[in-house]
C-alpha positions in Angstrom: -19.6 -20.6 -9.4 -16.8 -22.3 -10.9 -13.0 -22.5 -9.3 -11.9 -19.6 -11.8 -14.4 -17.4 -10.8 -13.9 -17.9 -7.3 -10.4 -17.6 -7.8 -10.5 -14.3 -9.8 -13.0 -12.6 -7.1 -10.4 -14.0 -4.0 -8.0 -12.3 -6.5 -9.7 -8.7 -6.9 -10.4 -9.2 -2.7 -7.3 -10.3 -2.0 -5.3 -7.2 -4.3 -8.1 -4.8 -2.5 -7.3 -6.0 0.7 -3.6 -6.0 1.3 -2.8 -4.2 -1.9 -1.5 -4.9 -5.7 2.0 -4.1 -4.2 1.8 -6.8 -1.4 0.3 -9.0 -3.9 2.4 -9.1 -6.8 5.6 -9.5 -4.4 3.8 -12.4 -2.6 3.3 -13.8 -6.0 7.1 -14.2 -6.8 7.1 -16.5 -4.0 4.8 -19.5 -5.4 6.3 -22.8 -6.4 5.5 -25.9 -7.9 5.4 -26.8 -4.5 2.8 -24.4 -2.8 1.4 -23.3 -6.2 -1.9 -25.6 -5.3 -2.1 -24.0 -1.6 -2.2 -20.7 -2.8 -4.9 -21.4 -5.3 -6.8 -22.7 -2.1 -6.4 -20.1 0.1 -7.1 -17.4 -2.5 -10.4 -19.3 -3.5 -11.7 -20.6 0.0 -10.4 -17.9 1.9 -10.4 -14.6 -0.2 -13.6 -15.4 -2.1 -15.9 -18.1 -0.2 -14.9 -16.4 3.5 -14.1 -12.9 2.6 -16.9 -12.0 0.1 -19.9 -13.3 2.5 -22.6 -11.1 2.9 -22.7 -11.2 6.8 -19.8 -9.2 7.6 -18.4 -5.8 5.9 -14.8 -6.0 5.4 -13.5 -3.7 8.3 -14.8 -6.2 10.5 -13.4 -9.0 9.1 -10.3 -7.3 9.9 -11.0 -6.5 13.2 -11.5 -10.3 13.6 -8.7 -11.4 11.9 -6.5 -9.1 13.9 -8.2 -10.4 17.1 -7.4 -13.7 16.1 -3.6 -13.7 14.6 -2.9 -11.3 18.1 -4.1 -14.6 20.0 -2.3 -16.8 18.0 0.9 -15.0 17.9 0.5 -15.9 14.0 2.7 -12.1 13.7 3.3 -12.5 10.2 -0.8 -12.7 9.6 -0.9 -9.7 12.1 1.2 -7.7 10.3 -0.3 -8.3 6.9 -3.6 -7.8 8.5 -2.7 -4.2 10.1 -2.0 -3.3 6.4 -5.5 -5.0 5.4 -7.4 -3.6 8.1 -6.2 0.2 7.4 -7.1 -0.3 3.6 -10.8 -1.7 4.7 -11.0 1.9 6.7 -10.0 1.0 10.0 -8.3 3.4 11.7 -5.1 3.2 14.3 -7.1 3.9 16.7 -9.4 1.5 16.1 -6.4 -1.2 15.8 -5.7 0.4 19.0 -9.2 -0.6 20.8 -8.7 -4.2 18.9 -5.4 -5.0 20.9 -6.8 -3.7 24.1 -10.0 -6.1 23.6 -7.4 -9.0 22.6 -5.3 -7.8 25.8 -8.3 -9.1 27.9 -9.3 -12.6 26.2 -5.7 -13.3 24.8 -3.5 -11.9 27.1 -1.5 -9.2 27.8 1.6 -10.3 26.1 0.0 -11.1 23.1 -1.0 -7.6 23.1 1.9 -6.1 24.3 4.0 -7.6 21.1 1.1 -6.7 19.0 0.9 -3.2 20.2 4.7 -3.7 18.9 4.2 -5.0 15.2 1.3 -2.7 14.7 3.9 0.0 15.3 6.5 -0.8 13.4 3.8 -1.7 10.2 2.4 2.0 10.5 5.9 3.2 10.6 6.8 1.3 7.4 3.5 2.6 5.5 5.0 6.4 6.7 8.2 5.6 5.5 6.7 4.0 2.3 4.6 7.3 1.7 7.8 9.5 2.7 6.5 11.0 6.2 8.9 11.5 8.3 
């Protein structure tokens, strides 16, 4: 498969993931500078990692969530709670995630993910006009 191939299938994965929305607003923030990078990611990670046939995408997220709690990476996290709903995870699922990660990452971690997770789902409500 050739690098715009790859690219255009991290794209469609990427837009399905965290949405066209998230997408096109993080697309106003390449440069000359990081223009390269996020060719990268979106090739190598969206397409090459993401479209493997091993795992379904709901648990990619559940990993990915596992793994930005552990890191305190929250701005992954946050993107990733997002992802993880769109790839049919539900919050209580995200729930049992953090309480895993609480173990083998630390309760912390979890406690301030328990936090962002919040706040996201209370963004998406807002977004959707729940009160």
């Amino acid at each position: 498969m050739d690098e715009k191939t790859r690219y255009d299938n991290g794209m469609r994965t990427r837009r399905a993931v965290l949405s066209d929305a998230y997408v096109d607003k993080a697309s106003t923030g390449v440069t000359a500078f990081n223009g390269e990078w996020q060719e990268f990611i979106t090739r190598t990670a969206w397409n090459d990692i993401w479209n493997r046939p091993g795992l379904v995408r709901r648990e990619r997220s559940i990993i990915v969530l596992s793994i930005a709690c552990a890191l305190g990476a929250w701005g992954e996290f946050r993107i990733h709670v997002r992802g993880a709903l769109n790839n049919g995870m539900t919050k209580d699922e995200i729930k049992e995630v953090l309480m895993q990660a609480a173990i083998y990452a630390g309760v912390p971690a979890a406690n301030h993910a328990f936090k962002e997770a919040a706040s996201v789902f209370a963004e998406i409500e807002a977004e959707a006009g729940k009160p």
